[in-house]
ROMIVO-120548 format. One line per field, with one value per residue (C-alpha): residue number from 1; chain; y, x, z. Coordinates in steps of 0.05 Angstrom, whole numbers, plus 5000, padded with zeros to 4 digits. Layout:
n: NUM | ...
chain: A | ...
c2: Y | ...
c1: X | ...
c3: Z | ...
***
This chain:
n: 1 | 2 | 3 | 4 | 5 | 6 | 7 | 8 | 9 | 10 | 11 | 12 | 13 | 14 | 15 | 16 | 17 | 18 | 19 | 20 | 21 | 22 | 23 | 24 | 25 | 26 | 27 | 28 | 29 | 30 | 31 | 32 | 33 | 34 | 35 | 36 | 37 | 38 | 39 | 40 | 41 | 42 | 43 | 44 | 45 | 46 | 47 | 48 | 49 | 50 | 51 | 52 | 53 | 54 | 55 | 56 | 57 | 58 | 59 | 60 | 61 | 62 | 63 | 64 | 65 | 66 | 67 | 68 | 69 | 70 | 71 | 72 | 73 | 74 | 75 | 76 | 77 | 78 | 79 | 80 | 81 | 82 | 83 | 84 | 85 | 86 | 87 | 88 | 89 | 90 | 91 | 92 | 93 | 94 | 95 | 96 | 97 | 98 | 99 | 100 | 101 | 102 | 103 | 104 | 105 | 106 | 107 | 108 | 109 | 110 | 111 | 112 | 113 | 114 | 115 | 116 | 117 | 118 | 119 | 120 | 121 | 122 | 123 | 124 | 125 | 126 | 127 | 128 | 129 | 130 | 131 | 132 | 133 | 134 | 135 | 136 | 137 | 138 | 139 | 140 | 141 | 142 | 143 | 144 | 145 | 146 | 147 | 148 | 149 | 150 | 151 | 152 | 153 | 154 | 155 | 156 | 157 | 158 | 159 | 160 | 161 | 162 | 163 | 164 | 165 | 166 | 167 | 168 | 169 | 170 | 171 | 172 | 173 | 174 | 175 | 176 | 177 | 178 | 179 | 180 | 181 | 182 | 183 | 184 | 185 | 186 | 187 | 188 | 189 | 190 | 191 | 192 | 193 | 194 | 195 | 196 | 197 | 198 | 199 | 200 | 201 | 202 | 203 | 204 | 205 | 206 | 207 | 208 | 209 | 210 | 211 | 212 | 213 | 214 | 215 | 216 | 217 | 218 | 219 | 220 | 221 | 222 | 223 | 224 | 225 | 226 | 227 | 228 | 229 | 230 | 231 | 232 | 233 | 234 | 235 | 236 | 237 | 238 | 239 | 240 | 241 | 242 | 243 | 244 | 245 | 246 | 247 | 248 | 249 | 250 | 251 | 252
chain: A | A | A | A | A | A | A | A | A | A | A | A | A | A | A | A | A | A | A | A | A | A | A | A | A | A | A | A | A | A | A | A | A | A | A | A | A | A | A | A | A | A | A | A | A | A | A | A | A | A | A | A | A | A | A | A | A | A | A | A | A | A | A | A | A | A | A | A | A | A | A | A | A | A | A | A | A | A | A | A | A | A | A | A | A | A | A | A | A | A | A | A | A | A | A | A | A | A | A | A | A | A | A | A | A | A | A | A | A | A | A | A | A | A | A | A | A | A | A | A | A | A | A | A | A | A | A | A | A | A | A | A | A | A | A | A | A | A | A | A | A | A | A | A | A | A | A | A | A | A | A | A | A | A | A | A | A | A | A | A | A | A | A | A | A | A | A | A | A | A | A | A | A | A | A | A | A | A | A | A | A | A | A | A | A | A | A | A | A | A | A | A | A | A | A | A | A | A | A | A | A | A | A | A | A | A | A | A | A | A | A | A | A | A | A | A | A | A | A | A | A | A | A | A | A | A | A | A | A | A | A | A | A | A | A | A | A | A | A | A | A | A | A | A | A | A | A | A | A | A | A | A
c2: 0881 | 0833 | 0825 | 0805 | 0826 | 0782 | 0820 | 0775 | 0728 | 0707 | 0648 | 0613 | 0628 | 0679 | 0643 | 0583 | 0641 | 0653 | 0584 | 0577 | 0634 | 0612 | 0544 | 0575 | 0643 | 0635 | 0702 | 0734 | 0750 | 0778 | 0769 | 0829 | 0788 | 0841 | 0825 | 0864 | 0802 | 0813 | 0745 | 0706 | 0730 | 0728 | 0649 | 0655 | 0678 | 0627 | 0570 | 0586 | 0621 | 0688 | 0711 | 0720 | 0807 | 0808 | 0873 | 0885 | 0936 | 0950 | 0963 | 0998 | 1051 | 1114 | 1132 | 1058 | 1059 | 1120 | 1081 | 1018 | 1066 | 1094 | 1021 | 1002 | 1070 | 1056 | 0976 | 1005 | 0950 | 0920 | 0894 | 0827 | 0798 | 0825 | 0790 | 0831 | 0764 | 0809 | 0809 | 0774 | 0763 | 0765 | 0711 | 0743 | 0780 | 0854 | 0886 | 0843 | 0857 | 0909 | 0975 | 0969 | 0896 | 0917 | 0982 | 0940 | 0890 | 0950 | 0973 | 0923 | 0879 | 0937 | 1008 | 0978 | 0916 | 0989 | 1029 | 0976 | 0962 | 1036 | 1049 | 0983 | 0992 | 1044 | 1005 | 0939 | 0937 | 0907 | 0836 | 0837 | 0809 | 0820 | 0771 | 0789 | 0746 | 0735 | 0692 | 0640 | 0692 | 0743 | 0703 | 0724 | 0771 | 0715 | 0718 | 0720 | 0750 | 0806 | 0849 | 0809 | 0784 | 0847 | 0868 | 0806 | 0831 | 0893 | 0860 | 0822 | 0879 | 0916 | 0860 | 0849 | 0921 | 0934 | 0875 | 0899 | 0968 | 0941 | 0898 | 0955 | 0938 | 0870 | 0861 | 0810 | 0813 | 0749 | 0738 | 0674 | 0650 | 0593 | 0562 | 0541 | 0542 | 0509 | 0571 | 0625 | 0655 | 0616 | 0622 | 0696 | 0700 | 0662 | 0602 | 0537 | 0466 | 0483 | 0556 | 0543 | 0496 | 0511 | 0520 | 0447 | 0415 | 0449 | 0409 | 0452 | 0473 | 0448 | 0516 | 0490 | 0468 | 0539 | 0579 | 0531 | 0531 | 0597 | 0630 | 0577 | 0614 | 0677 | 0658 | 0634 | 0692 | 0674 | 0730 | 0686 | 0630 | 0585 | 0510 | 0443 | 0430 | 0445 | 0506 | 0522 | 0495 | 0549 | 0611 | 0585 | 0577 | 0648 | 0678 | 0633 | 0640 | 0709 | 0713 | 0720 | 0649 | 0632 | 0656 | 0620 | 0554 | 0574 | 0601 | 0609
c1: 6793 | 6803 | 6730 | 6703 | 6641 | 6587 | 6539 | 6477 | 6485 | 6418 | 6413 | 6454 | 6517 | 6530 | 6507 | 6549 | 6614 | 6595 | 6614 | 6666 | 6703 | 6696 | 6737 | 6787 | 6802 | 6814 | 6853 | 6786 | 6752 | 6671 | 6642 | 6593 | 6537 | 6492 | 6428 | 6357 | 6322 | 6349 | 6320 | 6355 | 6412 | 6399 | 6384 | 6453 | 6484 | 6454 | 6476 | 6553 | 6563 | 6582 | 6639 | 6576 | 6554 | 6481 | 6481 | 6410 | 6412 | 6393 | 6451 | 6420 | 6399 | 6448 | 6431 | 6451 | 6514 | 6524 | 6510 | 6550 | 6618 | 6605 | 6599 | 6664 | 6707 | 6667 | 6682 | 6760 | 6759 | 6810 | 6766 | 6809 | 6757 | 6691 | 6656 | 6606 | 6551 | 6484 | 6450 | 6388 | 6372 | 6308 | 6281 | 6248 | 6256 | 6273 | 6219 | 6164 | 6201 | 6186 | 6222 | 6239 | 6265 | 6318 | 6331 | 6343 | 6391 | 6438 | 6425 | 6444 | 6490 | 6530 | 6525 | 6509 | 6568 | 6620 | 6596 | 6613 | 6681 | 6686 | 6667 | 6703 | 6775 | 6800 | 6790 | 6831 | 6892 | 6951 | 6938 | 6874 | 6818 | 6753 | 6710 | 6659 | 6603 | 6607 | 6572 | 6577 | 6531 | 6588 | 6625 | 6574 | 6513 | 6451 | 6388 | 6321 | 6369 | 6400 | 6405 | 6435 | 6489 | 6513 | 6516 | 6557 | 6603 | 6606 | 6638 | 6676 | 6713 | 6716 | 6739 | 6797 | 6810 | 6813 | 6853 | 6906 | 6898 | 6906 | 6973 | 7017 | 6967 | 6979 | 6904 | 6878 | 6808 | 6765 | 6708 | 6670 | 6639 | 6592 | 6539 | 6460 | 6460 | 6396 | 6390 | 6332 | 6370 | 6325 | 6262 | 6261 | 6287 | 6221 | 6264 | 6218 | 6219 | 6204 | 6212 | 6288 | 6312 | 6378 | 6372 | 6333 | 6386 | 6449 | 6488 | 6480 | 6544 | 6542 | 6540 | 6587 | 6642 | 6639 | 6641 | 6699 | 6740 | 6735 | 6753 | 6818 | 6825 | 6829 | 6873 | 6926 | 6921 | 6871 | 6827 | 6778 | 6747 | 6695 | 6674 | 6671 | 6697 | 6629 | 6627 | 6704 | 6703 | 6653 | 6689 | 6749 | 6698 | 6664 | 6738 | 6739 | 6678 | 6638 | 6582 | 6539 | 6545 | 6542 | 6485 | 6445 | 6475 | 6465 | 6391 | 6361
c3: 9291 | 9221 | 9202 | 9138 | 9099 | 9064 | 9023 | 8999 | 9065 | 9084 | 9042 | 8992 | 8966 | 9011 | 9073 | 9057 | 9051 | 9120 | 9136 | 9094 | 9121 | 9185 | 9176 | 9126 | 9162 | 9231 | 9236 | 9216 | 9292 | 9266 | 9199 | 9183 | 9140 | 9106 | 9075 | 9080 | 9125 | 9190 | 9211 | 9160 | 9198 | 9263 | 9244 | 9208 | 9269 | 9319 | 9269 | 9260 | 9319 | 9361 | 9309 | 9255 | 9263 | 9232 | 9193 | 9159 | 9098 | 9040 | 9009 | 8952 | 9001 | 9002 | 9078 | 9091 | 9061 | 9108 | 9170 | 9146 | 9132 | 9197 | 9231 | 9198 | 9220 | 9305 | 9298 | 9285 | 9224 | 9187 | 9131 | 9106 | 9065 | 9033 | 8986 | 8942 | 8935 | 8938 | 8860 | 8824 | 8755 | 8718 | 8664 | 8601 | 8534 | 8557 | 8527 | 8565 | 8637 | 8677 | 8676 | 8758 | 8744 | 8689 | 8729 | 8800 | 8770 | 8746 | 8805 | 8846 | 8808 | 8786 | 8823 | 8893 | 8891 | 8860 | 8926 | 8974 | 8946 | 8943 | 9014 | 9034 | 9010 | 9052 | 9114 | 9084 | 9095 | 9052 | 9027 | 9040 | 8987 | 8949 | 8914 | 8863 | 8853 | 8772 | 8733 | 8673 | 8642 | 8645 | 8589 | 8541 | 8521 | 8544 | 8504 | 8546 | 8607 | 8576 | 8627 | 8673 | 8636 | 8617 | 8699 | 8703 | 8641 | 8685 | 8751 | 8706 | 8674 | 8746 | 8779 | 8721 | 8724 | 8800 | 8809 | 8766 | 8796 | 8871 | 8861 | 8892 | 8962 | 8941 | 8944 | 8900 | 8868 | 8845 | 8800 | 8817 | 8757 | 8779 | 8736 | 8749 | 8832 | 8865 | 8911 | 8922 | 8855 | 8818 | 8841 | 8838 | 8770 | 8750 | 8733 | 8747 | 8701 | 8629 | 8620 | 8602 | 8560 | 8580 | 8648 | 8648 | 8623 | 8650 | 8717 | 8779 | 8807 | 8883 | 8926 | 8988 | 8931 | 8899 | 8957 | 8986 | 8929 | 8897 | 8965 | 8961 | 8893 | 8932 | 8971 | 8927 | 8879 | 8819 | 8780 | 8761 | 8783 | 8743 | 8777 | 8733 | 8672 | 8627 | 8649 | 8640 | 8569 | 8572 | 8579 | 8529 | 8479 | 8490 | 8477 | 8419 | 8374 | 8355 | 8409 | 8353 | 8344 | 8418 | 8430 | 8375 | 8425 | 8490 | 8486 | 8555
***
């Protein structure tokens, strides 16, 4: 069976992938969505539709990866697609966040997105694809979010790295690199009107558009995908100029 696999699905960015797949991958017959709220996905899956497998985990949880590997060897799956969406970021200088906060984002962001690709790739087959979840934070160390945007440096480099590693399977790999997305991302990283210059002032990136046309990116071969042209001039000017310097102009 050609399935794909949404990690982070139960809202946002990872909920509109859902869709997305849906109209651009026809060959694809049941999309696993994973997320811990099971009844984010059962709504999920009575939206879009009988091809949409709710799979609640936690995918931070060893014994879950467990069941989900043996799910994927039962389900006889040809894993075409997975998208590694699940992460959060935190707001705040890293000495006044918590210890489980900094811990959970590494966690998350970084050793739980490397197990699933781990776990994942032996069940896709040739020309199949992966999608990181990135960020506009990757392109640079972020003051005020430090953490974070070094977990996004991290699936950056993977992503770079595996993709390279994976052309003999003719698998490709994508970072998405969106910007500011009005999703639940924000709210839980304590990001409301006027703690954040930046994030005040900064255009939202539409989340249908990103999801759309970074899994077109996928599709036609790209490594890295980063929406609207702010945010593109962006990343050339992070390769450009010491980060020293951008971070004294892109404060959060």
């Amino acid at each position: 069976m050609n399935i794909a696999v949404i990690t982070g699905a139960s809202s946002g960015l990872g909920a509109e992938y859902a869709k997305q797949v849906l109209s651009l991958y026809p060959e694809i017959e049941e999309i696993f969505v994973i997320a811990r709220r099971e009844e984010r996905l059962c709504e999920l899956k009575a939206k879009l539709g009988n091809k949409i497998r709710p799979v609640p985990m936690d995918i931070t949880d060893t014994e879950k990866i467990s069941e989900y590997k043996k799910l994927l060897s039962e389900s006889n799956a040809r894993v075409k697609l997975l998208i590694n969406n699940a992460g959060f970021g935190k707001l705040g200088d890293f000495d006044t966040l918590s210890t489980t906060d900094n811990a959970s984002m590494v966690r998350l962001n970084c050793e739980a997105l490397t197990v699933m690709a781990s776990v994942t790739l032996p069940f896709m087959p040739d020309g199949s694809e992966i999608i990181n979840t990135c960020s506009i934070a990757s392109f640079a160390p972020n003051v005020r979010m430090a953490v974070y945007s070094s977990t996004k440096a991290y699936v950056m480099s993977l992503s770079r790295a595996l993709r390279t590693e994976l052309k003999k399977r003719n698998i490709n790999v994508l970072a998405v690199c969106p910007g500011p997305m009005d999703t639940e991302f924000l709210p839980v990283a304590n990001i409301s009107k006027g703690v954040s210059k930046s994030f005040d002032i900064l255009p939202r990136v539409n989340v249908s558009q990103i999801a759309k046309k970074s899994l077109v990116a996928s599709k036609s071969g790209k490594g890295v995908y980063t929406n609207r042209f702010i945010y593109k001039l962006y990343r050339v000017v992070a390769k450009i100029l010491p980060h020293s310097l951008v971070m004294k102009f892109c404060k959060t």
